[in-house]
DSSP file (Angstrom, degrees, kcal/mol; ACC not computed):
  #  RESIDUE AA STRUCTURE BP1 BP2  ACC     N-H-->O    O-->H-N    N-H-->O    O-->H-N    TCO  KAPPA ALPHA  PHI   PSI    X-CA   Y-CA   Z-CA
    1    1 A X              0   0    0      0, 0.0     2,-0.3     0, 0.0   150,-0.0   0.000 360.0 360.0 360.0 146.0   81.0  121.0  115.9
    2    2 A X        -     0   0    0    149,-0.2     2,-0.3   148,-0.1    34,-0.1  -0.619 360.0-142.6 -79.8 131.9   82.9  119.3  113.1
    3    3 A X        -     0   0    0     -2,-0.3    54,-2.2    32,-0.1    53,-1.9  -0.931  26.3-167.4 -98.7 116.0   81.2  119.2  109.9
    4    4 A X  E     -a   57   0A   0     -2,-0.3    33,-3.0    52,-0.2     2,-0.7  -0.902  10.6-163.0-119.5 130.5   82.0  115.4  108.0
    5    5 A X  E     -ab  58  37A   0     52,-1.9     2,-1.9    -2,-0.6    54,-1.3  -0.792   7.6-159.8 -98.5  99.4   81.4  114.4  104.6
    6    6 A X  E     -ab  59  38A   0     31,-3.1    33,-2.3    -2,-0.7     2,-0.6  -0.550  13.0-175.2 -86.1 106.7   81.4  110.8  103.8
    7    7 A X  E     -ab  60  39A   0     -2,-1.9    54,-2.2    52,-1.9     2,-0.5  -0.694  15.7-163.0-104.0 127.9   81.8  109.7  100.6
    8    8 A X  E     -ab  61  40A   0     31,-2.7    33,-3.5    -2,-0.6    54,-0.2  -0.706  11.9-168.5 -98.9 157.1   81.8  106.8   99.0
    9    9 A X        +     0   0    0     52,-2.5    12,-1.3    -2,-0.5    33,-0.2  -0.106  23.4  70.5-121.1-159.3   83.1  106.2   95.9
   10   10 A X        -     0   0    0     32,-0.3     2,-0.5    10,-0.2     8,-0.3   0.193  63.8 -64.0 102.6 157.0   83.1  103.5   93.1
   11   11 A X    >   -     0   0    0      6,-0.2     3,-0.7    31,-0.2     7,-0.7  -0.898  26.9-173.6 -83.9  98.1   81.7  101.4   90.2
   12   12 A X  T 3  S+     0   0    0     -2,-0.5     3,-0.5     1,-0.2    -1,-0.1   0.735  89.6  62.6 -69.4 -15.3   78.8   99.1   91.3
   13   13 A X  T 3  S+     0   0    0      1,-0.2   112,-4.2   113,-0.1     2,-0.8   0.889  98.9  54.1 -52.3 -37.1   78.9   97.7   87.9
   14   14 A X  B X  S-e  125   0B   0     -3,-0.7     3,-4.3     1,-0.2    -1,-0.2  -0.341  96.6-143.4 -95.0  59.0   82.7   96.2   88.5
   15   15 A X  G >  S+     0   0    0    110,-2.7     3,-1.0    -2,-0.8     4,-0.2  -0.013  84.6  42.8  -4.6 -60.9   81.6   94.5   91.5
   16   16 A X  G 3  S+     0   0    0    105,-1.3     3,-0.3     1,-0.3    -1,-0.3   0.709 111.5  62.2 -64.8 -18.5   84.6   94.8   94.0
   17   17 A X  G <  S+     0   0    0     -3,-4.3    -1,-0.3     1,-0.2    46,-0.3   0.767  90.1  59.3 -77.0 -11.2   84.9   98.2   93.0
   18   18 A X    X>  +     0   0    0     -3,-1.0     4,-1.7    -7,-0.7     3,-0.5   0.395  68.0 116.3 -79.0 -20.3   81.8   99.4   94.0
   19   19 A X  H 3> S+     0   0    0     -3,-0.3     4,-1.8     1,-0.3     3,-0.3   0.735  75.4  54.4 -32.0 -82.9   82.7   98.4   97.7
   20   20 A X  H >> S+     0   0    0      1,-0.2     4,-1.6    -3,-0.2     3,-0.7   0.693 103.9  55.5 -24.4 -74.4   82.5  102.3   98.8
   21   21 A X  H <> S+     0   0    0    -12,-1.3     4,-2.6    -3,-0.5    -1,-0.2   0.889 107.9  51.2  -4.2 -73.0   78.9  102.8   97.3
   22   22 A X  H 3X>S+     0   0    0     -4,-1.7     4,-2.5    -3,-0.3     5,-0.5   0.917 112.1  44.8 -55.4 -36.6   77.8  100.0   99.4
   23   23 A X  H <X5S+     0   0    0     -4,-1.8     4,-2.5    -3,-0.7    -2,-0.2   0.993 109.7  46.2 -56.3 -75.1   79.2  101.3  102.4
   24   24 A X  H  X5S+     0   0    0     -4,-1.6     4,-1.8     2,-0.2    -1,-0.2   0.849 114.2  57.0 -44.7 -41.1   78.3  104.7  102.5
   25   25 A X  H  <5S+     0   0    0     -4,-2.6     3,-0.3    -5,-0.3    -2,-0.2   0.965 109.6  46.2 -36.8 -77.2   74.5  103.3  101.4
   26   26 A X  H ><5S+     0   0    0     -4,-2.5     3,-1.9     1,-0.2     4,-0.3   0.828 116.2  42.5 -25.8 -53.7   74.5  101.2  104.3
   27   27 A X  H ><<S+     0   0    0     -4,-2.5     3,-2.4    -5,-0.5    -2,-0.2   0.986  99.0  73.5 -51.3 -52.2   75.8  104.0  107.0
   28   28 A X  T 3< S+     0   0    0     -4,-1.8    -1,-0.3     1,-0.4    -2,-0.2   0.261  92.0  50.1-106.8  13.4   73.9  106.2  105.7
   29   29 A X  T <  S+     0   0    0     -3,-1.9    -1,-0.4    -5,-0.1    -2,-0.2   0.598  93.6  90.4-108.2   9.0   70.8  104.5  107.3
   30   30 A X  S <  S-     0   0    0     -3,-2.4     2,-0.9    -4,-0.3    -3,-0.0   0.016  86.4 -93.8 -99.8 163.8   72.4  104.4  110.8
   31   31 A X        +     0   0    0     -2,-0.0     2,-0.3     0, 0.0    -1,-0.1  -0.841  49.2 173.6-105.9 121.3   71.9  107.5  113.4
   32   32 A X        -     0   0    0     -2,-0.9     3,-0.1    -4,-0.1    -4,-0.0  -0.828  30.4 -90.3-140.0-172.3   74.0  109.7  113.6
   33   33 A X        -     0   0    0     -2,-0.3     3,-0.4     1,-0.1    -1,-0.1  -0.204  55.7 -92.6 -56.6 154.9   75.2  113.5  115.1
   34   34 A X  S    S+     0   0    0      1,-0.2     2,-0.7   -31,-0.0    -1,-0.1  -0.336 109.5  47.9 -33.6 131.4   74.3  116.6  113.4
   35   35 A X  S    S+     0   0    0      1,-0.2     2,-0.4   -32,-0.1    -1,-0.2  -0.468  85.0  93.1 130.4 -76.5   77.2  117.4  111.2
   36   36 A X        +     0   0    0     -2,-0.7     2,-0.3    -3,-0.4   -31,-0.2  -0.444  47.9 173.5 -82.2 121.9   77.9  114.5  109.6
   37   37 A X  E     -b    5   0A   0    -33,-3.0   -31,-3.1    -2,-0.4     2,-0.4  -0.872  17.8-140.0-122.1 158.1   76.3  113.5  106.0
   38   38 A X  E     +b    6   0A   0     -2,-0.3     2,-0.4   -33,-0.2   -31,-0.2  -0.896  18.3 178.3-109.0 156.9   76.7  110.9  103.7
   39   39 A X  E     -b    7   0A   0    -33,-2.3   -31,-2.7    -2,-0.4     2,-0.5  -0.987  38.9-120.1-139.2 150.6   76.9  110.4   99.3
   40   40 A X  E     -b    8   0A   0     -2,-0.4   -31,-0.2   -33,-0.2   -33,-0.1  -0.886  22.6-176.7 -78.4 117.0   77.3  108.5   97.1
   41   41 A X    >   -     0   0    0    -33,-3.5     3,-2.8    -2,-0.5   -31,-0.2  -0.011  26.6-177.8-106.9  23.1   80.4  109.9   95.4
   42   42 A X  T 3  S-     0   0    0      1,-0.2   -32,-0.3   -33,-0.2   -31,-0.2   0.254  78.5 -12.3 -45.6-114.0   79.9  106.7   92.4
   43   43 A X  T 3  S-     0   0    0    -34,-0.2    -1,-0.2   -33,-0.2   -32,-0.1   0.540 100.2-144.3 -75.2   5.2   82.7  107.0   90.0
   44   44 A X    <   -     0   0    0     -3,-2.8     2,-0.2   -34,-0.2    51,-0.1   0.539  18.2-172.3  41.1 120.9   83.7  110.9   91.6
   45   45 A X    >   -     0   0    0     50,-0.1     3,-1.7    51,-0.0    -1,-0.1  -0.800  50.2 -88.9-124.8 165.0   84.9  113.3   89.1
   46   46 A X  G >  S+     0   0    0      1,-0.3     3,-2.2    -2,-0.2     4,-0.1   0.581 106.8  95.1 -70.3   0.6   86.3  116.5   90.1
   47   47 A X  G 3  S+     0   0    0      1,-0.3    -1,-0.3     2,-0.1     3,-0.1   0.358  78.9  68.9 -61.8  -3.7   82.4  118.2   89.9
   48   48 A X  G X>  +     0   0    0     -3,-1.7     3,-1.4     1,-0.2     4,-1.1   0.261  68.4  87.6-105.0  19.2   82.3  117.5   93.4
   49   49 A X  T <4 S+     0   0    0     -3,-2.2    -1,-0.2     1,-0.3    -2,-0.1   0.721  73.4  69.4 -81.6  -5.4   84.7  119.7   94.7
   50   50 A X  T >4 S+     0   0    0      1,-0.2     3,-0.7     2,-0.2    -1,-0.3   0.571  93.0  64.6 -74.7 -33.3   82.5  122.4   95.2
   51   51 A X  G X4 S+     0   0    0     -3,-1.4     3,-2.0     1,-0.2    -1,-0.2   0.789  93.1  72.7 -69.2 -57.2   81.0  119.8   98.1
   52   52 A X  G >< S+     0   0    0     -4,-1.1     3,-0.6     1,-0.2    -1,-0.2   0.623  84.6  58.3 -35.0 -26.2   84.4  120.3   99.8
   53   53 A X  G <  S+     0   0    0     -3,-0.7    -1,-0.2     1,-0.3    -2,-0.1   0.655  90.9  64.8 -92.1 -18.4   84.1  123.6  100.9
   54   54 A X  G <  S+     0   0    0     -3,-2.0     2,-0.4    -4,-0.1    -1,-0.3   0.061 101.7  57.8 -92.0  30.4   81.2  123.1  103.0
   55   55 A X    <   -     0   0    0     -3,-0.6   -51,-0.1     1,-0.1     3,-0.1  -0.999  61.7-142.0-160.6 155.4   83.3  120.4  105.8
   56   56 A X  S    S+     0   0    0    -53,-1.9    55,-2.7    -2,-0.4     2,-0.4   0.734  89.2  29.0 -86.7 -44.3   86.0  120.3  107.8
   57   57 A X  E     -ac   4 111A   0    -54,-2.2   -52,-1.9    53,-0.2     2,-0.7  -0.922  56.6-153.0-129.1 133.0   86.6  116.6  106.8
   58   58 A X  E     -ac   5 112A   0     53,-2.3    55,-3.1    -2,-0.4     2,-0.5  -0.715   5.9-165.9-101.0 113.7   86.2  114.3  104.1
   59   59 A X  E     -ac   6 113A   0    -54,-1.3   -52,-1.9    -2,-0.7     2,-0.7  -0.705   8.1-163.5 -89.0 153.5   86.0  110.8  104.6
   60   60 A X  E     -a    7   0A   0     53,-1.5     2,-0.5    -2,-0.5    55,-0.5  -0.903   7.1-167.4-131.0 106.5   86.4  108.3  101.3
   61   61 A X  E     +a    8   0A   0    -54,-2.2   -52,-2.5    -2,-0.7     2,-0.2  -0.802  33.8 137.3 -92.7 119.9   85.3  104.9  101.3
   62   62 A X        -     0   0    0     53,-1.4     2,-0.2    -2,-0.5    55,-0.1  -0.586  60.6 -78.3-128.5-165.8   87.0  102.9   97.9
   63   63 A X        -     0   0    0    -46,-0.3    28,-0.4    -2,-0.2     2,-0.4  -0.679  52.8-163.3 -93.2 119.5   88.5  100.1   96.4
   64   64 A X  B     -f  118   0C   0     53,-1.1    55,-1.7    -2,-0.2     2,-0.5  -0.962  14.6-151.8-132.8 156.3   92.0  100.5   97.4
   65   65 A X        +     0   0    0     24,-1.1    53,-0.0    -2,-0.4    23,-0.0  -0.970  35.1 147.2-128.4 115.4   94.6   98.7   95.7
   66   66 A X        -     0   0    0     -2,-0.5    -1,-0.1     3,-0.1    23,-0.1   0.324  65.6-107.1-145.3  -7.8   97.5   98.2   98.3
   67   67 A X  S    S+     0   0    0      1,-0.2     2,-0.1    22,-0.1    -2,-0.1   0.741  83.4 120.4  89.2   8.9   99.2   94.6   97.2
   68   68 A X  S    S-     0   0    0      1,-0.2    -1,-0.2     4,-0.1    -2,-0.1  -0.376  77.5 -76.1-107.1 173.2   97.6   92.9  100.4
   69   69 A X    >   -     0   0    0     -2,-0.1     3,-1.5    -3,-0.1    49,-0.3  -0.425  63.4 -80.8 -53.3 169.9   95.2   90.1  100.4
   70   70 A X  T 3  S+     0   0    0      1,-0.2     2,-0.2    47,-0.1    49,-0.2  -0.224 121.0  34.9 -24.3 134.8   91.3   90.8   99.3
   71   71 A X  T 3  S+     0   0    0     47,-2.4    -1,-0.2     1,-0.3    48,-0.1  -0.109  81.9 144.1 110.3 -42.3   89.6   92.0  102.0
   72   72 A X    <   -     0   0    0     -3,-1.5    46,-2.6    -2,-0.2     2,-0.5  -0.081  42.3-139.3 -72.6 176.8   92.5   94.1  103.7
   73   73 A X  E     -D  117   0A   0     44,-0.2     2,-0.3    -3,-0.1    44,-0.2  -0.943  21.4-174.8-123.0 102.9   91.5   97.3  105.3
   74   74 A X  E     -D  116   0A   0     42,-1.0    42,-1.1    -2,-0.5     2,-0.4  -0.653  15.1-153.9 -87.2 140.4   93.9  100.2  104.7
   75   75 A X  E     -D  115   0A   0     -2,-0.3     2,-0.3    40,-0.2    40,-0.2  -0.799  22.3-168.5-130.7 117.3   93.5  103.5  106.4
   76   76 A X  E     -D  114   0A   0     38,-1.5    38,-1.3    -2,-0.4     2,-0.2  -0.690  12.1-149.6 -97.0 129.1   95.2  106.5  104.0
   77   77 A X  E >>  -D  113   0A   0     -2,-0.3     4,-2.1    36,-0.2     3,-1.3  -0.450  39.9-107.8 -79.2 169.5   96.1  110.4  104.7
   78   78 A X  H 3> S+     0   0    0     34,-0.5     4,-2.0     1,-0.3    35,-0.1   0.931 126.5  61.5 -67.6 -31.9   96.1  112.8  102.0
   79   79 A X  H 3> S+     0   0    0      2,-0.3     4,-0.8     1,-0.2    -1,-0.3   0.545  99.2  62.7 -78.6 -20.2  100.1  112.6  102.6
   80   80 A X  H <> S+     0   0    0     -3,-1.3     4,-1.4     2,-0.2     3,-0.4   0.897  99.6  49.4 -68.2 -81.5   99.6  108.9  101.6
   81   81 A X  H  < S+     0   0    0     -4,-2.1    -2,-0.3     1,-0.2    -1,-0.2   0.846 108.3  49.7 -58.4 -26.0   98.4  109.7   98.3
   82   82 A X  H  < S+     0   0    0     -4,-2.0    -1,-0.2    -5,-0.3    -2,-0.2   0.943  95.5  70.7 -77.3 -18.6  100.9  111.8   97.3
   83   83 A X  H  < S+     0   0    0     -4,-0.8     2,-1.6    -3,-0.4    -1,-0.2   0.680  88.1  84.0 -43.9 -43.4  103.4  109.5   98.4
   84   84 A X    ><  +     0   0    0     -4,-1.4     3,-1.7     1,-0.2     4,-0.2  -0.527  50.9 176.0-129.6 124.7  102.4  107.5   95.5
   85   85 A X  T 3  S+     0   0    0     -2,-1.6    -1,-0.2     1,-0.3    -2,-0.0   0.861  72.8  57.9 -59.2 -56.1  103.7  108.4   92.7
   86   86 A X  T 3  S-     0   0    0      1,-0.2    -1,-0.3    -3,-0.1    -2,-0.1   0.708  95.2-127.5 -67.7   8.0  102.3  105.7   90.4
   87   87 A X    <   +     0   0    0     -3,-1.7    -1,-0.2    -6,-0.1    -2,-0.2   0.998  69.6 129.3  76.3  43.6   98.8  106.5   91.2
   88   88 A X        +     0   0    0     -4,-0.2   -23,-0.1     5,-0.0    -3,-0.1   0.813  45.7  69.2-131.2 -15.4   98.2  103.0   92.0
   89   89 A X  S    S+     0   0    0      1,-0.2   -24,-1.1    -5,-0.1     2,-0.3   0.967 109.6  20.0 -28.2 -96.7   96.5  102.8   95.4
   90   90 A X        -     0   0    0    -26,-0.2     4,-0.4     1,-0.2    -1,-0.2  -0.754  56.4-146.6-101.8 124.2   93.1  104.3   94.5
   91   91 A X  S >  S+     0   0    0    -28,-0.4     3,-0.6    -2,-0.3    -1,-0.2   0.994 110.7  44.3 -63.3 -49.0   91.5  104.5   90.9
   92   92 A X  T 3> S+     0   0    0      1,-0.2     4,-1.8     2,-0.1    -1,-0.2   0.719  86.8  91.5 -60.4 -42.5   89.9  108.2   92.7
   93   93 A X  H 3> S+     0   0    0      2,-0.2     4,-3.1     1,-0.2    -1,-0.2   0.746  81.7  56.2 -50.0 -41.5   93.1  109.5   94.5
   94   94 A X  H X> S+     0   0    0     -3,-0.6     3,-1.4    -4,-0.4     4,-0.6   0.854 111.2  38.2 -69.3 -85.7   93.9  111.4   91.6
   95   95 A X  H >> S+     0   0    0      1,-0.3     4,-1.2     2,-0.2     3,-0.7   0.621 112.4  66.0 -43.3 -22.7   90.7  113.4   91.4
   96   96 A X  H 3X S+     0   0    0     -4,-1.8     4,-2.0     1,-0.2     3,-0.3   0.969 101.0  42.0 -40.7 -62.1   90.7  113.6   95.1
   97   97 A X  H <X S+     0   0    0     -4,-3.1     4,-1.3    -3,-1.4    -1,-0.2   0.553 115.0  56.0 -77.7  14.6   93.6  115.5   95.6
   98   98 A X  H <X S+     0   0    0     -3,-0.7     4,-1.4    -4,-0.6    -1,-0.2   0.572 104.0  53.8-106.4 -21.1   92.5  117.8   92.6
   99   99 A X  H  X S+     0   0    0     -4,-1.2     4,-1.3    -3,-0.3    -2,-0.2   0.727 107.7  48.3 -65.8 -43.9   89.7  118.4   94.1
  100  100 A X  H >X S+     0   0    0     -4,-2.0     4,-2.6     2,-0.2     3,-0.6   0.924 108.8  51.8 -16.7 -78.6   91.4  119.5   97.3
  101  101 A X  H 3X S+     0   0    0     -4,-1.3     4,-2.1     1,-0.3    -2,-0.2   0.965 116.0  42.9 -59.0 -53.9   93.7  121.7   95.7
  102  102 A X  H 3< S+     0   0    0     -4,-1.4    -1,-0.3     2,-0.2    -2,-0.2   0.742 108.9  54.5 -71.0  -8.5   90.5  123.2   94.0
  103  103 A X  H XX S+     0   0    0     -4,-1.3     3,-5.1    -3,-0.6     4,-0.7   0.988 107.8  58.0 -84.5 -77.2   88.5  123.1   97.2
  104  104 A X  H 3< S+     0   0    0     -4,-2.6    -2,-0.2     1,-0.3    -1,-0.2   0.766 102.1  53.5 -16.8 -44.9   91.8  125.3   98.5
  105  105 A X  T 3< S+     0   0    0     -4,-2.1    -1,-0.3    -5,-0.3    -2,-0.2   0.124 107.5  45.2-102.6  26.6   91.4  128.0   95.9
  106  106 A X  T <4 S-     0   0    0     -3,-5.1    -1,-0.2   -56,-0.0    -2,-0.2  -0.254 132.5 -84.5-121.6  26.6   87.9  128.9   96.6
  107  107 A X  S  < S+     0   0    0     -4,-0.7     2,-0.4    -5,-0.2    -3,-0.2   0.226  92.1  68.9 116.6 -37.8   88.8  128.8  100.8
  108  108 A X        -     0   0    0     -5,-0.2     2,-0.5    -8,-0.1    -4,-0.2  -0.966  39.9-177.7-113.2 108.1   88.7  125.9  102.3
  109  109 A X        -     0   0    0     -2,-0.4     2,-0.2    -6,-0.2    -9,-0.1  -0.807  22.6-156.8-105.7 149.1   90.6  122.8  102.4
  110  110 A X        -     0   0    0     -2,-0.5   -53,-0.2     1,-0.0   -54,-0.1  -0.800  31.6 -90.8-122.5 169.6   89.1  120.5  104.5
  111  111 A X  E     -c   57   0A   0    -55,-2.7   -53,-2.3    -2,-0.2     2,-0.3  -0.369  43.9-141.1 -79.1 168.0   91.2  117.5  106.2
  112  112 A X  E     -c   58   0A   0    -55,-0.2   -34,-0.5    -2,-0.1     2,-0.3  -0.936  18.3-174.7-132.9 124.7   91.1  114.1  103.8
  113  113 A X  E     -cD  59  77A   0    -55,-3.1   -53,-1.5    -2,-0.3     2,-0.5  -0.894  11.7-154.5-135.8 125.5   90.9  110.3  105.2
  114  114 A X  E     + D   0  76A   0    -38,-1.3   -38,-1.5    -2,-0.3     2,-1.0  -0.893  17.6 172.7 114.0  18.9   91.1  107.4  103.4
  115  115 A X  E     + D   0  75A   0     -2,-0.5   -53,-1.4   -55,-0.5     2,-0.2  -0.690  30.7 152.2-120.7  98.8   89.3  104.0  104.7
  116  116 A X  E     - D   0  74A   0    -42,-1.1   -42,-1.0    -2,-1.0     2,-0.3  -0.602  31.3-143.4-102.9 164.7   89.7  101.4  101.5
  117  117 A X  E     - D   0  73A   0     -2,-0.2   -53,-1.1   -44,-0.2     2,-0.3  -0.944  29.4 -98.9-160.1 148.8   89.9   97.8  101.2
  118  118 A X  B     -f   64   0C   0    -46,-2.6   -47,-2.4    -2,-0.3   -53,-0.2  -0.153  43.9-148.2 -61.0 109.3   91.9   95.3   98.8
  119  119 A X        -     0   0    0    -55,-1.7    -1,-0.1    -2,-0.3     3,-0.1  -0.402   6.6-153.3 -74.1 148.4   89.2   94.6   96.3
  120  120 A X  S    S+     0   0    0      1,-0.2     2,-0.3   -50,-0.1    -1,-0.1   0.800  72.2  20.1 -80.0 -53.7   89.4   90.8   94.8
  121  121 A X        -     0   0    0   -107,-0.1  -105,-1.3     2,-0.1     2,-0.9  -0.804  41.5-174.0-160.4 137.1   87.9   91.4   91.8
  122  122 A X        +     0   0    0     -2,-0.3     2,-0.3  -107,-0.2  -107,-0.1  -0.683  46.0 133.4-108.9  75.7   86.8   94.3   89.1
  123  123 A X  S    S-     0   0    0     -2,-0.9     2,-1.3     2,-0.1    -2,-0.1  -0.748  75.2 -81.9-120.4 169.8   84.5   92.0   86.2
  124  124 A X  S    S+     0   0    0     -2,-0.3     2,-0.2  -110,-0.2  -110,-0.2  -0.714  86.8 122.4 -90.1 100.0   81.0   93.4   85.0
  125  125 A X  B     -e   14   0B   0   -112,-4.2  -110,-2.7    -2,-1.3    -2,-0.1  -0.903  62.5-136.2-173.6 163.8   78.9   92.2   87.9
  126  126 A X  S    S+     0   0    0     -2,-0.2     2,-0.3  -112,-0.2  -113,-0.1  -0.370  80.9  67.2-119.0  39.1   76.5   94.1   90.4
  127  127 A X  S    S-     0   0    0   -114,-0.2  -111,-0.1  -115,-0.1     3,-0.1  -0.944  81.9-113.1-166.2 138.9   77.7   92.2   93.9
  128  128 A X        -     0   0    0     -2,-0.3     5,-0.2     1,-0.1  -112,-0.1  -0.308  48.2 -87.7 -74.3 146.8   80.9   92.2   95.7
  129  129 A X     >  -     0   0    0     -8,-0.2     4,-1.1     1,-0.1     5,-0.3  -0.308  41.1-102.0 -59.9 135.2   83.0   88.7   95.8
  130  130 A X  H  > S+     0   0    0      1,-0.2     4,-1.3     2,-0.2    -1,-0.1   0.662 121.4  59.8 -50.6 -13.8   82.3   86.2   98.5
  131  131 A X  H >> S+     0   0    0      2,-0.2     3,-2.3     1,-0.2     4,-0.7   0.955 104.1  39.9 -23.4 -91.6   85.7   87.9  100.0
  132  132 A X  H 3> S+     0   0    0      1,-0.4     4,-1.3     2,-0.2    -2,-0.2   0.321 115.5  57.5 -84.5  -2.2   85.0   91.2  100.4
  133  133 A X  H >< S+     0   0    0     -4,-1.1     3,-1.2     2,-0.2     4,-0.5   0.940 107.3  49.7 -60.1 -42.4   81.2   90.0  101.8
  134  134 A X  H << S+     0   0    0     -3,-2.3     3,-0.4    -4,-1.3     4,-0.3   0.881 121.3  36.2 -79.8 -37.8   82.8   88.1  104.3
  135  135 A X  H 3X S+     0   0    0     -4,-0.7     4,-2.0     1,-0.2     5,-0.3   0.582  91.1  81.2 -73.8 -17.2   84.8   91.3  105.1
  136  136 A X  H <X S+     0   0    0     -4,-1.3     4,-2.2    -3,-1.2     3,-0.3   0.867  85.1  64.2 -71.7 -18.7   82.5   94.2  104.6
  137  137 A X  H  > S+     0   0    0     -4,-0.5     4,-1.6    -3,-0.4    -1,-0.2   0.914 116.4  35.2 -48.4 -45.0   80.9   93.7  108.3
  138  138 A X  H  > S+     0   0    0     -4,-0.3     4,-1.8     1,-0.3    -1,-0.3   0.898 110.8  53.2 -75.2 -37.6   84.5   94.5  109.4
  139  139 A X  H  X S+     0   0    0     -4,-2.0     4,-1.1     1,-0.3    -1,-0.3   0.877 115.8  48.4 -94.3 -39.9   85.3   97.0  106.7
  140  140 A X  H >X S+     0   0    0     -4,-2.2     4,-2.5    -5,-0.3     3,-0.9   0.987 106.3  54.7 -35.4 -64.7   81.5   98.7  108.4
  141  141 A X  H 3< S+     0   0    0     -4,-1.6     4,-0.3     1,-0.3    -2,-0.2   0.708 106.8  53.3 -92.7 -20.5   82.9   98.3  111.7
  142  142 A X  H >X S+     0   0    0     -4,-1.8     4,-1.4     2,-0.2     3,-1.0   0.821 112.8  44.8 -64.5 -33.6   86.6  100.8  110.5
  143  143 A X  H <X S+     0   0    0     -4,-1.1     4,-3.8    -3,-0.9     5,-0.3   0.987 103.0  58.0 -91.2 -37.1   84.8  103.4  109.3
  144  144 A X  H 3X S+     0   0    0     -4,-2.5     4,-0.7     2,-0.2    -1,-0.3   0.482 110.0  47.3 -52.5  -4.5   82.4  103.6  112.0
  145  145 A X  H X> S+     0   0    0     -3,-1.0     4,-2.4    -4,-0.3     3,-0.8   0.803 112.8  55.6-107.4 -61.3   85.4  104.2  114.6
  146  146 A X  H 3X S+     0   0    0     -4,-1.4     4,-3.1     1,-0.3     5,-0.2   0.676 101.5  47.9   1.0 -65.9   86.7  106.6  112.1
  147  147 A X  H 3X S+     0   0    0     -4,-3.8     4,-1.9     2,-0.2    -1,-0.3   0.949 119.9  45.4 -75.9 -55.4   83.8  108.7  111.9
  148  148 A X  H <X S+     0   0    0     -3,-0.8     4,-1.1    -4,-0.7    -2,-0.2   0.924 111.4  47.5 -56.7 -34.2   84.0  108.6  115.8
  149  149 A X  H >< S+     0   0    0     -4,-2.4     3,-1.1     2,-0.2    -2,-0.2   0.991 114.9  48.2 -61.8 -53.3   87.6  109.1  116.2
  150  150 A X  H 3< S+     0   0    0     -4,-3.1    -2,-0.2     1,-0.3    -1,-0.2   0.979 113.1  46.5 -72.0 -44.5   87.5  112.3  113.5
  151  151 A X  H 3<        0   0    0     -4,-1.9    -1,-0.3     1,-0.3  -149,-0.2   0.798 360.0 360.0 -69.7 -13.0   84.1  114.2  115.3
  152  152 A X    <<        0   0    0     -4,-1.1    -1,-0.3    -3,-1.1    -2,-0.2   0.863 360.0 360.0 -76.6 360.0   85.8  113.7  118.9
């Protein structure tokens, strides 16, 4: 059986950024297989790579910054992030894949997916923008085929 880590990631202070938090919060009250856990990654630094070792895959739910309207729903491979050079996709990507690589030098790299959405706005507030409410149901309903698609 596939061992999945979902993590979410983010600032719940900068309200759109926080979007991953909520999600993974939410999931994480759902039923689900053996196997699969969720965290709350918040702002992820590389102290979690150690976390890495123990799964076969990592999911990451952000704030992705992709140039789309608010709201869209990007889905990223590790091959994704490297692609882009400026770093400008994910405030996390960078400690993601450094975290990888260190996950890799103690044994195990496990595979990396991606499921973000275009945040609206990043101000000091504790609630996502009437956008990205009217879109997290949907932005729920991606990860959950995710998480199915990666355990079949």
């Amino acid at each position: 059986m596939k061992k999945l880590l979902v993590l979410g990631v983010g600032n719940i202070l900068l309200m759109d950024e926080g979007v991953g938090v909520y999600a993974v919060q939410e999931l994480g009250k759902e039923d689900w297989p053996d196997g699969v856990d969720f965290l709350d990654g918040g702002t992820f630094t590389q102290d979690l790579f150690y976390l890495f070792e123990k799964y076969d895959h990592v999911l990451v739910l952000d704030a992705v910054r992709g140039g789309q309207e608010p709201g869209t729903i990007y889905r990223l491979k590790e091959k994704d992030l490297i692609e882009n050079k400026d770093q400008s996709l994910s405030l996390h990507d960078i400690d993601l894949l450094d975290s990888l690589k260190m996950a890799e030098l103690l044994g195990k790299r496990p595979d990396l997916t991606v499921i973000g959405i275009e945040p609206e706005k990043l101000d000091w507030n504790m609630e996502l923008t009437p956008t990205l409410k009217e879109a997290f149901p949907k932005f729920l309903q991606v990860i959950r085929q995710e998480i199915h698609k990666i355990l079949e």
